[in-house]
C-alpha positions as CSV (number, residue, x, y, z in Angstrom):
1,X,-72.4,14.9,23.0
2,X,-68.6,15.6,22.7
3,X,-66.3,16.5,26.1
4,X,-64.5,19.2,27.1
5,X,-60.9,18.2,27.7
6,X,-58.7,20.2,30.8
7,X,-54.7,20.7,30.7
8,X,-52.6,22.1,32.8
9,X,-49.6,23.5,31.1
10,X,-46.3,24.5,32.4
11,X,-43.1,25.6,31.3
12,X,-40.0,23.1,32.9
13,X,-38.4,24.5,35.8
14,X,-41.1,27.1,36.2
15,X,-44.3,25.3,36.3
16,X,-45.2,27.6,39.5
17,X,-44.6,30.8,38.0
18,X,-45.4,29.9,33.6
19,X,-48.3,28.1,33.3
20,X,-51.8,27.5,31.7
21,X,-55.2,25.3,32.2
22,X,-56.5,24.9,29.0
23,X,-59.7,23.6,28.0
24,X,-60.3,22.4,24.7
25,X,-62.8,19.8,22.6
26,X,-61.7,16.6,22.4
27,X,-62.6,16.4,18.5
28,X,-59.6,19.0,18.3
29,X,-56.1,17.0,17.4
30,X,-52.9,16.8,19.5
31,X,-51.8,19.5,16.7
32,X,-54.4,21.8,17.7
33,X,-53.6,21.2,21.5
34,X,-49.9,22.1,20.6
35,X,-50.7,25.4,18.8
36,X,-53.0,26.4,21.6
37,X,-49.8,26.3,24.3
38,X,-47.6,27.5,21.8
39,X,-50.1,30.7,20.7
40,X,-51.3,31.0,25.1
41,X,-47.4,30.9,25.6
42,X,-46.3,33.5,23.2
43,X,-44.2,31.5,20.9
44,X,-43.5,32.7,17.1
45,X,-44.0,29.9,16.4
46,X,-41.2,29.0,13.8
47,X,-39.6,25.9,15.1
48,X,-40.8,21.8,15.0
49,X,-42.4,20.8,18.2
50,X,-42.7,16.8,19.4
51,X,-45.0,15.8,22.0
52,X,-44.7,12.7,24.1
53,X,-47.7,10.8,25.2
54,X,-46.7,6.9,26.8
55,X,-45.0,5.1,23.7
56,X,-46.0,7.8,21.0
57,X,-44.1,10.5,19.7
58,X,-46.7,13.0,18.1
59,X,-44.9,14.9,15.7
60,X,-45.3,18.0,13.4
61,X,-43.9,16.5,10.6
62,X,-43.2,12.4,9.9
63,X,-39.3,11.6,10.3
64,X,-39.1,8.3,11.4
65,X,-35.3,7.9,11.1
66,X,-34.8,11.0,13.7
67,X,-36.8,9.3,16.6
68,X,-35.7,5.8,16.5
69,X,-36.0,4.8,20.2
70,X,-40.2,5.3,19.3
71,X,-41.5,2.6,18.1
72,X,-44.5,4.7,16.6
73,X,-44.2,7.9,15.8
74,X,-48.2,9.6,15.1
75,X,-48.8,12.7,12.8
76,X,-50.0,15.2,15.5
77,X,-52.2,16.7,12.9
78,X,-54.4,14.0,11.8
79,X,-54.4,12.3,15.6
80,X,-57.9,13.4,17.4
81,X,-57.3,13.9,21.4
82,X,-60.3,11.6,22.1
83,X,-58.3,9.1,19.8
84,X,-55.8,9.0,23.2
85,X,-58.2,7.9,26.0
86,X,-57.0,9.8,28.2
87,X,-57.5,9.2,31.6
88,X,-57.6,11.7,34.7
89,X,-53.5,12.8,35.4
90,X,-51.9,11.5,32.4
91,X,-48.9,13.5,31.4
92,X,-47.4,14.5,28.4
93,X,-44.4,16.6,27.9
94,X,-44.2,18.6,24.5
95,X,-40.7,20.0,23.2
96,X,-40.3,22.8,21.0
97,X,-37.3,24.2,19.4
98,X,-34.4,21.1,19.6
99,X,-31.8,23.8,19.3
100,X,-32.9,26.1,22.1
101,X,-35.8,23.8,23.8
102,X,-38.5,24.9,26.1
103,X,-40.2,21.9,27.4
104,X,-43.9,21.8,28.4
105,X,-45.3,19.5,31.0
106,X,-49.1,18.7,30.4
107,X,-51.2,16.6,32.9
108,X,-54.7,15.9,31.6
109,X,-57.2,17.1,34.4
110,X,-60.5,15.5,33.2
111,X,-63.6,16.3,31.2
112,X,-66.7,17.4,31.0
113,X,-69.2,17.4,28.5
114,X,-71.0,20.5,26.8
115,X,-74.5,21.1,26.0
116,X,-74.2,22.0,22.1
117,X,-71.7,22.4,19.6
118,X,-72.2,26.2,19.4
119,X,-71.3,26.1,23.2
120,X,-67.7,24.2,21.5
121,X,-67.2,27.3,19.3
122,X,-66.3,29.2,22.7
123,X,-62.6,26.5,22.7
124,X,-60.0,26.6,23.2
125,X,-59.7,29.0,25.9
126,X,-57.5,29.4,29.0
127,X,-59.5,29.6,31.8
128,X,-56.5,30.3,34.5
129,X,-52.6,30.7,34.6
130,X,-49.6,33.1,35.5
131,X,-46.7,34.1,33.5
132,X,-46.4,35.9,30.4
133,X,-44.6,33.0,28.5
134,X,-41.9,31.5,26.6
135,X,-39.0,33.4,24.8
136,X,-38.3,32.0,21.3
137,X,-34.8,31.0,20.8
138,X,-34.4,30.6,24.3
139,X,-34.2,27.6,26.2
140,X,-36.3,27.3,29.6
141,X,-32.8,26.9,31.4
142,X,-31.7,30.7,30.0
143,X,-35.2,31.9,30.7
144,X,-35.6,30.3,34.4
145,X,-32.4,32.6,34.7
146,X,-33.8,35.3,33.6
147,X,-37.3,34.6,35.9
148,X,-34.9,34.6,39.4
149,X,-33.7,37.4,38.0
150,X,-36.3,39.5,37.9
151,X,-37.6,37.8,41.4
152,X,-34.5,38.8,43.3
153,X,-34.3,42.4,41.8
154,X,-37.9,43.1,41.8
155,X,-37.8,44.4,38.6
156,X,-36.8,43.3,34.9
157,X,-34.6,44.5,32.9
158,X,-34.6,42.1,30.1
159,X,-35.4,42.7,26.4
160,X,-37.0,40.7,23.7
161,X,-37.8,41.2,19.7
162,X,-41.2,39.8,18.9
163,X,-40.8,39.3,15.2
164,X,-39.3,42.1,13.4
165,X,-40.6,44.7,15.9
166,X,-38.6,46.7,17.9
167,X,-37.2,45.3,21.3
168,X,-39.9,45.3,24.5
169,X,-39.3,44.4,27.8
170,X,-40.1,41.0,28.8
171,X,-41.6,40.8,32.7
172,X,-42.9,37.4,33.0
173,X,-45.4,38.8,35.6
174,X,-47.0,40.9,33.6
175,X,-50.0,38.0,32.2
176,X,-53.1,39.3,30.7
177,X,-55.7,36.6,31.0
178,X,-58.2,38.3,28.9
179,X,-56.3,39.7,26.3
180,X,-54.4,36.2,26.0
181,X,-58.0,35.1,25.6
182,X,-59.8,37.3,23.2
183,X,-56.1,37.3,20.8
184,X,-56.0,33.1,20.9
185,X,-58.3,32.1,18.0
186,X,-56.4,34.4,15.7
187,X,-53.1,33.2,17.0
188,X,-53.8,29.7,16.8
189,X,-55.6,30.3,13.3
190,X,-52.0,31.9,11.8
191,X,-49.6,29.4,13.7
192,X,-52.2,26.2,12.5
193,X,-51.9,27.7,8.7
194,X,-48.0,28.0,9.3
195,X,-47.7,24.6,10.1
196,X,-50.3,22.8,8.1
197,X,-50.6,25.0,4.5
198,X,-48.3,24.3,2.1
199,X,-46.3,26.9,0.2
């Protein structure tokens, strides 16, 4: 029967205050894995994300010639996680947005494996964390400013515009579990068709 695979997400620089566990089917591929973290950490999900794993570069798209210091570099959406053997506190580190970067560190936690396949229906899902997320555009320097911000006055007083929509106060404190949960199979659904389907 297939496993259950556990990450633990965090945003550089604020792994203690932005993070994630994640658990996920290891039949999923390191795309899926990617737009799971980006959809759990509120990205729009509009720029090319890498992630790192030993001597691989995973990639969204294939372009050798801009990663030449990899010797391979692995299409993240045909790539299966159980193709990785992972073993127990591996770490990857995923990079999204080269202009304005916000850098993920992922440490594999371990598996377990699941009674039936309509039990693997219930993944991805994030079964702990803290912090509302990520700020497109924004690199994790600009918004690790922004968290000791808040933290020394208590209170935020920082804006964002999700989308097109009108501006709404970001307060990384303010993470919803549940309703990250019951909104992440839609959100990895649109961000997967972004990224996959061709116009």
């Amino acid at each position: 029967m297939d496993e259950i695979l556990t990450f633990r997400i965090g945003i550089e620089g604020l792994e203690n205050k932005i993070w994630r566990s994640i658990e996920i089917p290891c039949r999923r591929t390191v795309a899926d894995l990617a737009y799971t973290i980006l959809a759990s950490f509120n990205s729009l999900a509009y720029h090319l994300y890498t992630i790192e794993y030993k001597d691989y570069l995973f990639d969204c798209w294939i372009c050798p010639k801009e990663y030449p210091d990899f010797d391979e570099l692995s299409n993240a959406v045909v790539t299966k996680l159980s193709d990785l053997r992972l073993e127990e506190n591996d770490t990857m580190k995923m990079e999204y947005d080269t202009g304005s970067t916000t850098t993920f560190n992922i440490i594999y936690l371990g598996s377990r494996k699941i009674k039936s396949y309509k039990e693997e229906e219930l993944y991805p899902m994030v079964v702990n964390g803290e912090g509302l997320g990520m700020l497109d555009d924004m690199s994790e320097f600009d918004l690790k400013d922004i968290v000791d911000d808040i933290d020394k006055l208590g209170y935020s007083n920082h804006y964002f515009t999700p989308g097109y929509e009108t501006n709404r106060k970001y307060d990384y404190r303010k993470y919803n579990i549940k309703k990250d949960n019951r909104e992440l199979k839609g959100k990895i659904l649109a961000i997967k068709n972004g990224y996959e389907v061709e116009e």
